[in-house]
C-alpha positions, 0 to 999 in steps of 0.5 A: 517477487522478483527485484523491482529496480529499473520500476518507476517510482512513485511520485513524491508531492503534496500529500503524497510526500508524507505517505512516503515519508513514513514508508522510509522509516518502515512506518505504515501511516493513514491519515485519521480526522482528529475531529470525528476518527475516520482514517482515510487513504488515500491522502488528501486535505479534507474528511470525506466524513465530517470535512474536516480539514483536521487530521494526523498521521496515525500509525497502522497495525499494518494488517489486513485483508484481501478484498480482491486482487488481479495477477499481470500477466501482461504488464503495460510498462516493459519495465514490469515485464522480467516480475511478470507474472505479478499479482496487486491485491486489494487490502482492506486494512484493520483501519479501515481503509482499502489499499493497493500494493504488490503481495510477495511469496504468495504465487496467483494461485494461492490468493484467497479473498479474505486471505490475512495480509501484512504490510512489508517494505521495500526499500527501492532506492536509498530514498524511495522505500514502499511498502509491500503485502505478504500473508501474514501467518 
């Protein structure tokens, strides 16, 4: 993956806030339901199972697998344009949950559905780190 500095960073309120409070201490976190188990993510204040507003940060093994991915060819952003082409898989992690984020070293014609995947994190700004995917192996 080519250098992401100039890339607009991910907003930082609510919720969110914590998601990526984590992400800077190379700490991949979901929300889980304290009441029936379910972890969620994206973050929000209530379980989509039970509607429970009871809920912790609880931490992910950081694997998983691709469910589906495009490759951009054609960023939307010029500052996307010098990492062109990029490739966004669609994890389903071992929690559960499914998540976005770019996958590095992996070129576009070697993704697989079903391809193992873990989490690596990117340290963008002295306070801004997010995390990333690479095939695990």
């Amino acid at each position: 993956m080519k250098k992401t500095s100039g890339w607009p960073l991910p907003a930082r309120m609510g919720l969110a806030a914590e998601f990526y409070q984590f992400c800077k201490l190379h700490e991949l976190r979901f929300q889980r339901c304290t009441d029936c188990g379910t972890w969620r993510h994206l973050p929000r204040p209530i379980c989509g199972s039970c509607g429970s507003f009871n809920y912790q940060w609880a931490r992910s093994s950081g694997k998983g697998k691709v469910y589906s991915w495009i490759t951009v060819a054609q960023p939307m952003l010029p500052a996307f344009s010098a990492a062109a082409p990029y490739t966004v898989p669609l994890v389903d992690m071992d929690e559960g949950v499914r998540m976005v984020a770019l996958i590095e070293d992996t070129p576009p014609e070697s993704m697989r559905i079903g391809m193992p995947v873990e989490v690596v994190f990117d340290d963008m700004t002295p306070e801004i780190t997010v995390p990333r995917f690479r095939r695990a192996g």
